[in-house]
N, CA, C and O of each residue as an XYZ file, in Angstrom:
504
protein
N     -44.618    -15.968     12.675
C     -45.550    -14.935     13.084
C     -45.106    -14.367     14.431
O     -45.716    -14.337     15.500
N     -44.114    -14.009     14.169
C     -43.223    -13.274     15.767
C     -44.351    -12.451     16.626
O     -44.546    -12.545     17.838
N     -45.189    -11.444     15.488
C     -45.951    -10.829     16.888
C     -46.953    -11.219     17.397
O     -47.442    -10.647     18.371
N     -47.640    -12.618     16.667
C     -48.509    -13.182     17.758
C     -47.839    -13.430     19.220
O     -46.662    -13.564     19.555
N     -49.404    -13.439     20.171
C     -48.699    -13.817     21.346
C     -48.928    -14.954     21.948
O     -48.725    -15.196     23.138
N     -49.536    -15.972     20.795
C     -50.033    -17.288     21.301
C     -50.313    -17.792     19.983
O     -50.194    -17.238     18.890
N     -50.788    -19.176     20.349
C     -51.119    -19.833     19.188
C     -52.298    -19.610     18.098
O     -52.242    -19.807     16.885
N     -53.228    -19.209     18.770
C     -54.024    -18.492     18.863
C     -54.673    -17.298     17.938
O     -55.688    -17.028     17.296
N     -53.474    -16.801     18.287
C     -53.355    -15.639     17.599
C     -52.750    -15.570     16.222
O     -53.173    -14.990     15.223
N     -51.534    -16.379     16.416
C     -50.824    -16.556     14.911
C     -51.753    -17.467     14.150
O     -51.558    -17.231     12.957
N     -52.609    -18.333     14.279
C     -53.542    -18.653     13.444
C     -54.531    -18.050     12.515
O     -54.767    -18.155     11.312
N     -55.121    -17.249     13.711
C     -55.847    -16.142     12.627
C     -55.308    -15.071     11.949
O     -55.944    -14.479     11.077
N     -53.926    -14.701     12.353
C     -53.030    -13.686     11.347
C     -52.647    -15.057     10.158
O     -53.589    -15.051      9.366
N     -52.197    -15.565      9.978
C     -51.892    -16.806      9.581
C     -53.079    -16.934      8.177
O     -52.843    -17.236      7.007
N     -54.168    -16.636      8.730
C     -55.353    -16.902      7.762
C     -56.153    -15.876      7.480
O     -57.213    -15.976      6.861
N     -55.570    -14.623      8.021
C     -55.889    -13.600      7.382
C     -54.912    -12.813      6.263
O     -55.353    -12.022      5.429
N     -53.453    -13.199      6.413
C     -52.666    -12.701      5.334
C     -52.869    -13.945      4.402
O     -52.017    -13.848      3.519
N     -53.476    -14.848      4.249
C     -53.821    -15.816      3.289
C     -55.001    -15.186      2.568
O     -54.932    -15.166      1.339
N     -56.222    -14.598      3.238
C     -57.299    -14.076      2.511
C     -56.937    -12.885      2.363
O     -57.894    -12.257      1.911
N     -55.850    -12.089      2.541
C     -55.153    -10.823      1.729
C     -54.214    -11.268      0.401
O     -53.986    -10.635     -0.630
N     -53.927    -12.107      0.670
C     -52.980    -12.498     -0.298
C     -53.490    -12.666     -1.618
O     -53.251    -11.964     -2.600
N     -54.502    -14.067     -1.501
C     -55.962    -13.997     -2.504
C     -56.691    -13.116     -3.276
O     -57.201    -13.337     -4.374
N     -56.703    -12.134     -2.646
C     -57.724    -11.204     -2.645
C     -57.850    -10.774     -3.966
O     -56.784    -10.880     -4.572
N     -58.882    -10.274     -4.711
C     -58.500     -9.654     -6.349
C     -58.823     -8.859     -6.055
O     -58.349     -8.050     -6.853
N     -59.611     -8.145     -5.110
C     -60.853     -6.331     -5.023
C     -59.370     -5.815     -3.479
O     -59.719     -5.052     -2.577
N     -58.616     -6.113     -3.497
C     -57.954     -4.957     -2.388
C     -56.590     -4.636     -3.227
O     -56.350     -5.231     -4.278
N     -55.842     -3.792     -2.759
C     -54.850     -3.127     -3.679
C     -53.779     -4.032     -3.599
O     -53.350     -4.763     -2.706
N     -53.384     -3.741     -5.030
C     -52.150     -5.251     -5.365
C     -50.854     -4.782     -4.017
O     -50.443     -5.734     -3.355
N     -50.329     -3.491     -3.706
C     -49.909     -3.419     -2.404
C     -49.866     -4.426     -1.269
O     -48.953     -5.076     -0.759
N     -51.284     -4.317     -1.032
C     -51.795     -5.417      0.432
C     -51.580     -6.766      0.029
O     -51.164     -7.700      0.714
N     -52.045     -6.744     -1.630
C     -51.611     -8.365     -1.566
C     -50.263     -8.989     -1.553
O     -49.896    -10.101     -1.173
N     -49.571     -7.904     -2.109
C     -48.337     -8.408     -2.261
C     -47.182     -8.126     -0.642
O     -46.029     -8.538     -0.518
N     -47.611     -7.697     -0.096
C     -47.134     -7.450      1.236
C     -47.478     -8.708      1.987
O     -46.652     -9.290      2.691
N     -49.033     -9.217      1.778
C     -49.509    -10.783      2.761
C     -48.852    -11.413      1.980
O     -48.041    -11.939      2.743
N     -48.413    -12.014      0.223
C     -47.828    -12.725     -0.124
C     -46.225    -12.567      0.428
O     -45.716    -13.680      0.561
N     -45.246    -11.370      0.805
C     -44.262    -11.506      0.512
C     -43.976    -12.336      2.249
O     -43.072    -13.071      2.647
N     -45.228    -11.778      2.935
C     -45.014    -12.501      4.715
C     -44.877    -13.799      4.561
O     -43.977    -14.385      5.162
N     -45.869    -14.558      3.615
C     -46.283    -15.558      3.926
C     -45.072    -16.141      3.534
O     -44.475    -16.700      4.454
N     -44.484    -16.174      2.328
C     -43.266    -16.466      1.721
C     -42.221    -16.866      2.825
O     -41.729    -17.990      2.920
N     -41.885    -15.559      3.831
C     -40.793    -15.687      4.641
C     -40.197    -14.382      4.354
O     -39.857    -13.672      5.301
N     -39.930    -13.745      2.384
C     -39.745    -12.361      2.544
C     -39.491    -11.086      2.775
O     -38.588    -10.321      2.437
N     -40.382    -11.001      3.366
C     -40.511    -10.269      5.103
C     -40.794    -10.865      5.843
O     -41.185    -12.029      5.917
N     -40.537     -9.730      6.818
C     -40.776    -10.519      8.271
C     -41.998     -9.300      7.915
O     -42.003     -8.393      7.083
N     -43.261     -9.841      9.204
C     -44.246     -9.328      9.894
C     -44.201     -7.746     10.173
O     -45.077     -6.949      9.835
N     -43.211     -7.499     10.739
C     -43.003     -6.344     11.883
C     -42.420     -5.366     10.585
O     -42.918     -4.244     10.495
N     -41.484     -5.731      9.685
C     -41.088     -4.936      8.933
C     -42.460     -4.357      8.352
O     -43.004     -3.253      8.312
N     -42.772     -5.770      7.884
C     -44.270     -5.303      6.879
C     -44.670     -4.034      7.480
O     -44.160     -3.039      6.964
N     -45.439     -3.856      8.421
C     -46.148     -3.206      9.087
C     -45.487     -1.801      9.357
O     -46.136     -0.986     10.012
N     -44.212     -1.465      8.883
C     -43.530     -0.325      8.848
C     -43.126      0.397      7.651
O     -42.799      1.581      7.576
N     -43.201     -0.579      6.612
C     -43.363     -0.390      5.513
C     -44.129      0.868      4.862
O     -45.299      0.543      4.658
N     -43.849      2.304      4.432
C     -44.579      3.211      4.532
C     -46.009      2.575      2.666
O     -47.195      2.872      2.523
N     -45.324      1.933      1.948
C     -46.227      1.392      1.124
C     -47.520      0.490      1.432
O     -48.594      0.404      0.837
N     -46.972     -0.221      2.705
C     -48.104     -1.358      3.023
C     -48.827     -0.243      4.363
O     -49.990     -0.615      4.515
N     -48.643      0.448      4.924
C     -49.457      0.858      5.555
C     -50.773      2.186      4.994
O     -51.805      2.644      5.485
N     -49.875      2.425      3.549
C     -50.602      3.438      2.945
C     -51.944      2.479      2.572
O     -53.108      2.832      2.760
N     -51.415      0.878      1.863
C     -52.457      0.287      1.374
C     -53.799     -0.068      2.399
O     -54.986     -0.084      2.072
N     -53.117     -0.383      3.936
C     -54.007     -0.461      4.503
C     -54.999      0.642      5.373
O     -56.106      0.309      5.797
N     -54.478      1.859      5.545
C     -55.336      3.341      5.399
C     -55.896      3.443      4.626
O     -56.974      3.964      4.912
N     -55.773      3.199      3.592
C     -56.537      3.379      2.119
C     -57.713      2.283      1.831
O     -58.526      2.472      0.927
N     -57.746      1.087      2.691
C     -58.796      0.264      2.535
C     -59.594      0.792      3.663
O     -60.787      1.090      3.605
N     -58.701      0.891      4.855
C     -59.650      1.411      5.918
C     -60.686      2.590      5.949
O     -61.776      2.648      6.518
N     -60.026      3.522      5.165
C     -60.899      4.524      4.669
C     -61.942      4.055      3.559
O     -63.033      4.599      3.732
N     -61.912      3.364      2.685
C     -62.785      2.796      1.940
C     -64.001      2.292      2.648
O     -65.179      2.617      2.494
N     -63.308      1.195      3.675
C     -64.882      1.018      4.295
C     -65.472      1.226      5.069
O     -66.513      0.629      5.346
N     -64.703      2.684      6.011
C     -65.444      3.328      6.936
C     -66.586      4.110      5.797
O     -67.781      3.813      5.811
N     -66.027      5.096      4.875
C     -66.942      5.747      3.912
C     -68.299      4.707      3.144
O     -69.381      5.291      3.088
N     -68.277      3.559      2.698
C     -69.251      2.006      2.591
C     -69.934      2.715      3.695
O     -70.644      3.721      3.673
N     -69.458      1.765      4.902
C     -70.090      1.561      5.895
C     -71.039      3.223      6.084
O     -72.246      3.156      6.317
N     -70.572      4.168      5.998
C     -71.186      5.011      6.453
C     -72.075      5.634      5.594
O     -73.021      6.336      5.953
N     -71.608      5.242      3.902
C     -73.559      5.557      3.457
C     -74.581      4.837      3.057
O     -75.475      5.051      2.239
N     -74.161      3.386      4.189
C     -75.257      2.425      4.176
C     -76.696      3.099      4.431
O     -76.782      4.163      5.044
N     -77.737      2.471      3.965
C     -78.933      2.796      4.616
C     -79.082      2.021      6.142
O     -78.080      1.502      6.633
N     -80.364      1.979      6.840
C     -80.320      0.787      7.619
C     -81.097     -0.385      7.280
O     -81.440     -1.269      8.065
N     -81.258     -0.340      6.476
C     -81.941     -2.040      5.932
C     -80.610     -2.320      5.098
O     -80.701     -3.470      4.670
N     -79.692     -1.871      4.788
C     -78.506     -2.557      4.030
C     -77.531     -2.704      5.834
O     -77.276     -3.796      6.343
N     -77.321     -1.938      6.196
C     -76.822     -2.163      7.356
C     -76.916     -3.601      8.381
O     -76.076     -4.238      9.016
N     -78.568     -3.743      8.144
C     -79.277     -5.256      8.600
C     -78.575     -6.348      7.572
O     -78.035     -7.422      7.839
N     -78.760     -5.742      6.409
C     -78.439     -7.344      5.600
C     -76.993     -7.655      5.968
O     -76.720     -8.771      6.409
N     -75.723     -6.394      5.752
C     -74.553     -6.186      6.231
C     -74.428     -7.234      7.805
O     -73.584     -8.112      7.982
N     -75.211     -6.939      8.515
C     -74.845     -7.834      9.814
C     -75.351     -9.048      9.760
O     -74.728     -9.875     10.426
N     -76.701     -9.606      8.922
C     -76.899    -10.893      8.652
C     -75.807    -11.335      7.984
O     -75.152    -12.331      8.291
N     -75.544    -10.383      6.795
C     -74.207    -11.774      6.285
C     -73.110    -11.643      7.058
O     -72.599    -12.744      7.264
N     -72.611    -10.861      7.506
C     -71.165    -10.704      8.703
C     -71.479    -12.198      9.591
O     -70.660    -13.084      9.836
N     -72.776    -12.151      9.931
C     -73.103    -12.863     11.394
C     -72.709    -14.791     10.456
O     -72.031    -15.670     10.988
N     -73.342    -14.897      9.144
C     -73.336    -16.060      8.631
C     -71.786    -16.442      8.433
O     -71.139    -17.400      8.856
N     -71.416    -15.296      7.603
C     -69.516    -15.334      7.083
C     -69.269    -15.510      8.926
O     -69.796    -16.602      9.142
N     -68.944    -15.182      9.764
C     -68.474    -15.275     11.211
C     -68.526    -16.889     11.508
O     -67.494    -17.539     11.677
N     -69.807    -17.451     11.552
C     -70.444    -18.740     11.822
C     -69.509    -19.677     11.168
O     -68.860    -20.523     11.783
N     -69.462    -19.449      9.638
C     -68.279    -20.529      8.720
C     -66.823    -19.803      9.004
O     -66.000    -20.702      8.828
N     -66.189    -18.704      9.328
C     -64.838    -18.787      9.575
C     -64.776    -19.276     11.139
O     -63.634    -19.736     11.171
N     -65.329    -19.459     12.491
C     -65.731    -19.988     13.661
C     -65.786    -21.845     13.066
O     -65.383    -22.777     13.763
N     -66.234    -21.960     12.003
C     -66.083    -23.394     12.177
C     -64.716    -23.877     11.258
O     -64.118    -24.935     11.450
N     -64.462    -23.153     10.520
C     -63.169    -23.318      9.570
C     -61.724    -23.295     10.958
O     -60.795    -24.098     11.045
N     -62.061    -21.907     12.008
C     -60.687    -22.223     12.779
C     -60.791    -23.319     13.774
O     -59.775    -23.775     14.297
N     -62.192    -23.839     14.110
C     -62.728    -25.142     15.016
C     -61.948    -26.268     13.776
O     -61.231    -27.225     14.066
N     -62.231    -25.941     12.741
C     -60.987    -27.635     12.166
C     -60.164    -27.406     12.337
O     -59.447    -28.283     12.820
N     -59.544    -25.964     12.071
C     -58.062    -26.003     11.843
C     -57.336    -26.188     13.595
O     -56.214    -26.643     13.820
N     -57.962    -25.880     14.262
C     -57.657    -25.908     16.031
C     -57.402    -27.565     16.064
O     -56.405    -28.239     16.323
N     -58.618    -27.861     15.721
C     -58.800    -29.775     15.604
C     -57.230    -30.134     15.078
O     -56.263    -30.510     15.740
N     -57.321    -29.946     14.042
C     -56.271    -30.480     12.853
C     -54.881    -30.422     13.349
O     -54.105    -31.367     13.205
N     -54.567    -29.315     13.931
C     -53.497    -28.638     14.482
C     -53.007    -29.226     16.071
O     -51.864    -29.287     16.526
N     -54.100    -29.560     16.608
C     -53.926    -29.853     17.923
C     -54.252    -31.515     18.382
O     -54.247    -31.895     19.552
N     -54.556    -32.473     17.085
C     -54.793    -33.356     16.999
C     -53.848    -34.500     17.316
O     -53.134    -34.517     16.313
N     -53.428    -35.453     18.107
C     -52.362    -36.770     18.361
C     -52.188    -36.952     16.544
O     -52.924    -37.160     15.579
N     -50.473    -36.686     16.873
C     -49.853    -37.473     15.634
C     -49.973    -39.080     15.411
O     -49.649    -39.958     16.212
N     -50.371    -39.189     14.475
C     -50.920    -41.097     14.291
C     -49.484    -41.778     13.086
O     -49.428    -41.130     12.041
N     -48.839    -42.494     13.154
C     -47.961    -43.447     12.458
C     -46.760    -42.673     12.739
O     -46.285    -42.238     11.690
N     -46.172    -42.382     13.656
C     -45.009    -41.738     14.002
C     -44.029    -42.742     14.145
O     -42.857    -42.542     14.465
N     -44.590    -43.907     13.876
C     -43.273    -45.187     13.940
C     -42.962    -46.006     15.044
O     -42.268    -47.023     15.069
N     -43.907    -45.106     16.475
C     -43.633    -45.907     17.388
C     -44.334    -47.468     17.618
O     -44.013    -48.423     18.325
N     -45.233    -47.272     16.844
C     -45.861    -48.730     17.296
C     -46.205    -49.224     15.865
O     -47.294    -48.761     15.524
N     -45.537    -50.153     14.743
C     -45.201    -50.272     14.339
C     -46.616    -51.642     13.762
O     -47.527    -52.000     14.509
N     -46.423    -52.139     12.379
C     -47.028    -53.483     11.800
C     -46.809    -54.792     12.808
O     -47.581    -55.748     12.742
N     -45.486    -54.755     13.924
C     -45.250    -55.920     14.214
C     -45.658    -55.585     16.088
O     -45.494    -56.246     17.113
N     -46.109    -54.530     15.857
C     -46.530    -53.915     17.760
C     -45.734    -53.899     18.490
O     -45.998    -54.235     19.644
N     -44.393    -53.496     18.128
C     -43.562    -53.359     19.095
C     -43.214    -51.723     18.594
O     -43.265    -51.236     17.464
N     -42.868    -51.142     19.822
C     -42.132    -49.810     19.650
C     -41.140    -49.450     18.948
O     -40.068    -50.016     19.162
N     -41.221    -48.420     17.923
C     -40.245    -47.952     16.967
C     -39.326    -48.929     15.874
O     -38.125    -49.092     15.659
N     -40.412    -49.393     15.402
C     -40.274    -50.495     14.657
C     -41.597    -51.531     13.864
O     -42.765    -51.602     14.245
N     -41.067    -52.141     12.869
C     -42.553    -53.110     12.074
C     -42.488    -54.527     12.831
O     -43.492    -55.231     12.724
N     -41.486    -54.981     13.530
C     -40.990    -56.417     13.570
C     -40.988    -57.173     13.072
O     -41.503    -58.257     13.348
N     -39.912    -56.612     11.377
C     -39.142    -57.000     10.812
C     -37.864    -56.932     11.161
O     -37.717    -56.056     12.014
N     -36.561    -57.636     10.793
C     -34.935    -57.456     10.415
C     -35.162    -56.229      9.474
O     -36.028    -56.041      8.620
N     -34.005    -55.366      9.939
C     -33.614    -54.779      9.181
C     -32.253    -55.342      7.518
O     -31.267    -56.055      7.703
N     -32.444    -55.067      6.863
C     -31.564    -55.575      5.791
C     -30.268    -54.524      6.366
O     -30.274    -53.443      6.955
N     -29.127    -55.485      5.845
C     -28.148    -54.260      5.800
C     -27.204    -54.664      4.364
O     -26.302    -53.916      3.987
């Protein structure tokens, strides 16, 4: 993820070309552009120059500015209740993955069945 600029950052690109990739309701374009990143593929930066993958993503963007804009405002309300709930579970989904990611590696070999460093304290066979 070359154009993140932190860890940070490539996480949530990271897990947003995963929920593009998925996707069945956005244009097989977008998906196949987050699948070909994720792959290795492409690179990122190409993607994004790509005059096909940027058409796909103008073309969604326009989709849901036009949504968004002939909401009523009681759909608008429900729109930000569920945004606010969906927000709450992807906020705790990147709180594991931060956890998970940033967590002490455990059985790395240094301290071993026999408690000595980098080793079980056993003989090795040869």
């Amino acid at each position: 993820m070359g154009v993140a600029q932190d860890p940070e950052q490539a996480l949530r690109l990271h897990r947003s070309l995963r929920a593009i990739a998925g996707a069945t309701s956005l244009d097989p374009d977008l998906c196949e552009m987050a699948r070909s990143v994720l792959s290795g593929g492409v690179d990122i930066k190409d993607a994004f120059q790509d005059p096909r993958y940027i058409e796909a993503v103008c073309q969604r963007m326009h989709e849901i500015r036009r949504a968004a804009d002939e909401q009523t405002y009681a759909e608008r309300q429900q729109s930000r209740a569920r945004f606010a709930e969906w927000d709450a579970r992807q906020q705790a989904d990147l709180d594991r993955e931060r956890a998970e990611r940033d967590a002490p590696v455990h059985g790395s070999g240094w301290a071993g069945a026999g408690g000595t460093a980098g080793g079980s304290g056993r003989s090795a066979r040869r």
